[in-house]
C-alpha positions as CSV (number, residue, x, y, z in Angstrom):
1,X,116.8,98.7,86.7
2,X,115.9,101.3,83.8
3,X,111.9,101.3,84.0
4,X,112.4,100.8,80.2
5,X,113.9,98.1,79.9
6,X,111.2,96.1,81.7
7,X,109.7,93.5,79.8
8,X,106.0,94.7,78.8
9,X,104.1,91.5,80.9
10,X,106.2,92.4,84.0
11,X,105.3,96.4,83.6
12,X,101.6,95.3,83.1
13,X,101.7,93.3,86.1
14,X,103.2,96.7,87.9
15,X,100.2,98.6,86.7
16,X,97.5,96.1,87.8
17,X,95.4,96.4,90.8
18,X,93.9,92.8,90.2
19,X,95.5,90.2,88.1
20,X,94.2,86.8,87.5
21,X,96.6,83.7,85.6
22,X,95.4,80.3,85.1
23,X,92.6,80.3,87.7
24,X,90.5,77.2,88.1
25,X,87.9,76.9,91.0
26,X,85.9,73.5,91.7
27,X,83.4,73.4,94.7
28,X,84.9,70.7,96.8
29,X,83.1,67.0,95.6
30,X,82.6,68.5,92.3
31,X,84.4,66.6,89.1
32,X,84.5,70.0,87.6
33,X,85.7,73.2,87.4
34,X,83.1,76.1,87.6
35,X,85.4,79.0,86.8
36,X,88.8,78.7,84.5
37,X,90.2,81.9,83.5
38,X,93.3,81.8,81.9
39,X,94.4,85.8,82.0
40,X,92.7,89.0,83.7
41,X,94.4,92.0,84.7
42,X,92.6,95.0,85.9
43,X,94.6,98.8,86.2
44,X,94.9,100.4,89.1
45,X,92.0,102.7,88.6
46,X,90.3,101.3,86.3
47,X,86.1,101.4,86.7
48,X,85.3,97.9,85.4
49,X,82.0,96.2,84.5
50,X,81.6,93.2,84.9
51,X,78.5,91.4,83.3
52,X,77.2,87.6,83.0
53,X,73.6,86.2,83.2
54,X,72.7,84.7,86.6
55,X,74.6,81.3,87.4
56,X,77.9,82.5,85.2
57,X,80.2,82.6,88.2
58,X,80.4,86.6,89.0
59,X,79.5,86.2,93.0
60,X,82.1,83.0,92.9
61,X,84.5,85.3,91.5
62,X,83.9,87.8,93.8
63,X,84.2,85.3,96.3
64,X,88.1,84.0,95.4
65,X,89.1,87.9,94.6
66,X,87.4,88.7,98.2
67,X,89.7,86.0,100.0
68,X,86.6,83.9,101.3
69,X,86.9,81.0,98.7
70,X,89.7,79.2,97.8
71,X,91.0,78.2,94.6
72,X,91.7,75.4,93.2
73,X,95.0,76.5,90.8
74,X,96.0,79.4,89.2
75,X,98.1,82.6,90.5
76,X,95.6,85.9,91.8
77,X,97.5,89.0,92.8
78,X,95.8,91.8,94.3
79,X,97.9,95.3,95.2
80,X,100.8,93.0,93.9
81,X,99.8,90.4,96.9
82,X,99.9,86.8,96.2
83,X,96.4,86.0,97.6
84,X,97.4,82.0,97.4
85,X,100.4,82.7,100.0
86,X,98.1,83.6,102.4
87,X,95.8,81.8,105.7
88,X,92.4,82.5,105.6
89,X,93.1,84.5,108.7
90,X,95.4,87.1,106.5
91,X,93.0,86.7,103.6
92,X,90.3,88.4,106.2
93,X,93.0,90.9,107.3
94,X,94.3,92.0,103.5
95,X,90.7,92.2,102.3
96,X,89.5,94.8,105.6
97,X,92.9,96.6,104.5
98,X,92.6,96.7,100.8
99,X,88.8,96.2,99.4
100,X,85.9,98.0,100.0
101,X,82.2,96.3,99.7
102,X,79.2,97.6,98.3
103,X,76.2,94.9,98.8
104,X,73.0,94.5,97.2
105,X,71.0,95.5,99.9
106,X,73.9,97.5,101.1
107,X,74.2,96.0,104.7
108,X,74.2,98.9,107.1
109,X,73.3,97.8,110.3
110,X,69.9,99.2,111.5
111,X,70.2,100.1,115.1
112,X,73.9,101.9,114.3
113,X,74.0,105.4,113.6
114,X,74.9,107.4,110.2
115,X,78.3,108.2,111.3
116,X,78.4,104.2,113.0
117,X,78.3,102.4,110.2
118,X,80.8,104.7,107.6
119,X,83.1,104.5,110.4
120,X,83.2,100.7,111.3
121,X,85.8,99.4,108.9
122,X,88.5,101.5,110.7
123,X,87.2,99.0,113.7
124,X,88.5,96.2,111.8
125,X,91.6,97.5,109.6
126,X,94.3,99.2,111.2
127,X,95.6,100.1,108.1
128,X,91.7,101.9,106.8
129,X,92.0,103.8,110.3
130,X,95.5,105.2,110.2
131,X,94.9,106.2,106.9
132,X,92.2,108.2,107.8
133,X,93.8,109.9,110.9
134,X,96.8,110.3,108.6
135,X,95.1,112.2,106.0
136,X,91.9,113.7,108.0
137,X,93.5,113.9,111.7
138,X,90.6,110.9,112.6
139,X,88.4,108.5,111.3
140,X,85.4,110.7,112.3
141,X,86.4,113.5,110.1
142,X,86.9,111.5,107.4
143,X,83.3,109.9,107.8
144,X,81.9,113.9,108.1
145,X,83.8,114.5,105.0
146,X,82.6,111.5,102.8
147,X,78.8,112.3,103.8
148,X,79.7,116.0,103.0
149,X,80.5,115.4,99.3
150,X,77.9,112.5,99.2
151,X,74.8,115.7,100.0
152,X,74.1,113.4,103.1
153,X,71.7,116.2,105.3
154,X,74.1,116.7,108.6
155,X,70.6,116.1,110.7
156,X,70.5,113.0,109.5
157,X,74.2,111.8,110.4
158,X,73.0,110.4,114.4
159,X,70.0,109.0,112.4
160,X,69.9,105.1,113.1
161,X,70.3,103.3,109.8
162,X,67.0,102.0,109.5
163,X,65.3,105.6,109.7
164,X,67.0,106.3,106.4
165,X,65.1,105.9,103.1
166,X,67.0,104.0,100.3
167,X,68.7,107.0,98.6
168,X,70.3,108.2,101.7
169,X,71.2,104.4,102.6
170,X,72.6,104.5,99.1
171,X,75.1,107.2,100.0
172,X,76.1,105.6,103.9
173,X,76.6,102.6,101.8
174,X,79.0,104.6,99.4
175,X,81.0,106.4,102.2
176,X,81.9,103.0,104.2
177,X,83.3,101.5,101.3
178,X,85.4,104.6,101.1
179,X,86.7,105.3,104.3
180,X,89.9,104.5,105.0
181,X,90.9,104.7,101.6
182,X,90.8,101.3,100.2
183,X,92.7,100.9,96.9
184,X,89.5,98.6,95.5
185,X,86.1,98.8,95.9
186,X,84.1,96.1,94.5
187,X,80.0,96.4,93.9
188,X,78.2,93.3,93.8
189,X,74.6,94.1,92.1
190,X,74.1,97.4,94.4
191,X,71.3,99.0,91.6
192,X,69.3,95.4,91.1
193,X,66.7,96.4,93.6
194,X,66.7,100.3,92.6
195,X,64.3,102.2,90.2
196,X,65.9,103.4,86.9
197,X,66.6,107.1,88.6
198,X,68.0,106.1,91.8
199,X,69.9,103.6,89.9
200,X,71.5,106.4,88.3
201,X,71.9,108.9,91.1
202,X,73.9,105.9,92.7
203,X,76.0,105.0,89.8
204,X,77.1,108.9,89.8
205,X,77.7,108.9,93.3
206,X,80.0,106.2,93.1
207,X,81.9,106.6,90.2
208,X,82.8,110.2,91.0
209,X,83.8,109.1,94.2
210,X,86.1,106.5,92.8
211,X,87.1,109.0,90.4
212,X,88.2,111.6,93.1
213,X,90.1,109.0,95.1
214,X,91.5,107.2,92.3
215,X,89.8,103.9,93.6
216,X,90.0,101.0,91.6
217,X,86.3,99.7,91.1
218,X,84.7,96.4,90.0
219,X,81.3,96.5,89.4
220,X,79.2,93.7,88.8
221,X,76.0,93.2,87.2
222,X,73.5,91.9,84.3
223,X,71.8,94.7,84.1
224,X,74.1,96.1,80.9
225,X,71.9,99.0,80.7
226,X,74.3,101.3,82.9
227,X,77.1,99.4,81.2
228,X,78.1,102.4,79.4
229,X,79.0,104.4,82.5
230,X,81.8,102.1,82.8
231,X,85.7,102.6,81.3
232,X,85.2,98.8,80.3
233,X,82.8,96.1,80.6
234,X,84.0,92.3,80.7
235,X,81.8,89.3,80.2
236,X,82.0,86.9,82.3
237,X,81.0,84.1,79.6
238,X,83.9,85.4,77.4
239,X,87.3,84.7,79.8
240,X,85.7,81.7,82.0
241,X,86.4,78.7,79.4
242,X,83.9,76.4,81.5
243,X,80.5,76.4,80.4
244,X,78.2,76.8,83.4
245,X,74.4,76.3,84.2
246,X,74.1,76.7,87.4
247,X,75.7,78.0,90.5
């Protein structure tokens, strides 16, 4: 077919990394619905902000986009995957292929190494760890690589986890969402417990790693102080049509 002829919602849904019609989740024995969005679409790499006071819904949505909670009705597509088509069991497997995390307290675990922890989503995801031997020749070089760009000290790459301060952890936590080359990397409140300049430091770290990897990201937050670093910033509060109080 001649890519021009395409009607425009079917190009837009080409061009989307996420894209969320008619979703409506409930928490089972609930009467009502805590999230209903009607229409979201996120472009492949896009660098999204997503913002909404405390109890708005962001970690639930996080949850459904993530594959861990299920939704009541509505269509999500992710990488042009129908997440609704799939078991839990290949909901774990597309999100280790596809997503990349970055957590609040960033989740390294303390007794592994630097080099450990950037490398262990190749342990789970085929997919992350043949693209990394594909492109790098294996998944160590690639973790060498990412801590290279990130200014990570080489003496510092056997370091156990815990012997890191919070700026270096900052950067481990960077380069294992990376790895592997996920096509989305989503942030769940990684600068809530920072300082205003490592805040910063982090936010350009990540973003011009997402940049150089064209790596959709999805950043979420309430702080919309650092807002303005993003290419957009959606509220929460203005596509979910339920009002909600608590979560």
């Amino acid at each position: 077919m001649n890519a021009h002829l395409l009607n425009p919602a079917v190009e837009a849904q080409a061009s989307a990394a996420i894209q969320i019609d008619d979703l409506t989740f409930s928490w089972p024995h609930s009467s009502s619905a805590i999230l209903n969005i009607q229409h979201l679409s996120i472009e492949r790499g896009e660098k999204v902000f997503l913002a909404g006071p405390s109890g708005s819904g962001k970690s639930t949505l996080l949850g459904i986009l993530a594959g861990i909670l299920e939704f009541s009705r509505g269509t999500i597509m992710i990488n042009h995957c129908h997440l609704d088509s799939l078991t839990s069991t290949q909901r774990d497997a597309f999100r280790g292929d596809h997503i990349g995390f970055i957590f609040q307290q960033f989740n390294l675990i303390p007794y592994l190494t630097t080099l450990e922890n950037i490398m262990l989503p190749c342990q789970f995801s085929k997919v992350r760890a043949q693209n990394s031997i594909h492109q790098y020749g294996s998944v160590m070089n690639e973790a060498k690589s990412l801590l290279s760009r990130l200014d990570l000290a080489e003496d510092l790459w056997n370091s156990q986890a815990h012997q890191l301060s919070v700026g270096q952890q900052q950067r481990v936590a960077v380069a294992r969402a990376l790895i592997g080359g996920p096509s989305i990397i989503i942030a769940d409140e990684p600068t809530s417990a920072l300082d205003s300049d490592r805040r910063d430091t982090f936010l350009t770290l990540l973003l011009e790693a997402c940049e150089e990897n064209s790596t959709t990201l999805l950043f979420v937050s309430h702080d919309l102080d650092i807002s303005t670093h993003f290419s957009r910033v959606i509220y929460l509060q203005d596509i979910n049509q339920c009002e909600v109080s608590s979560q």
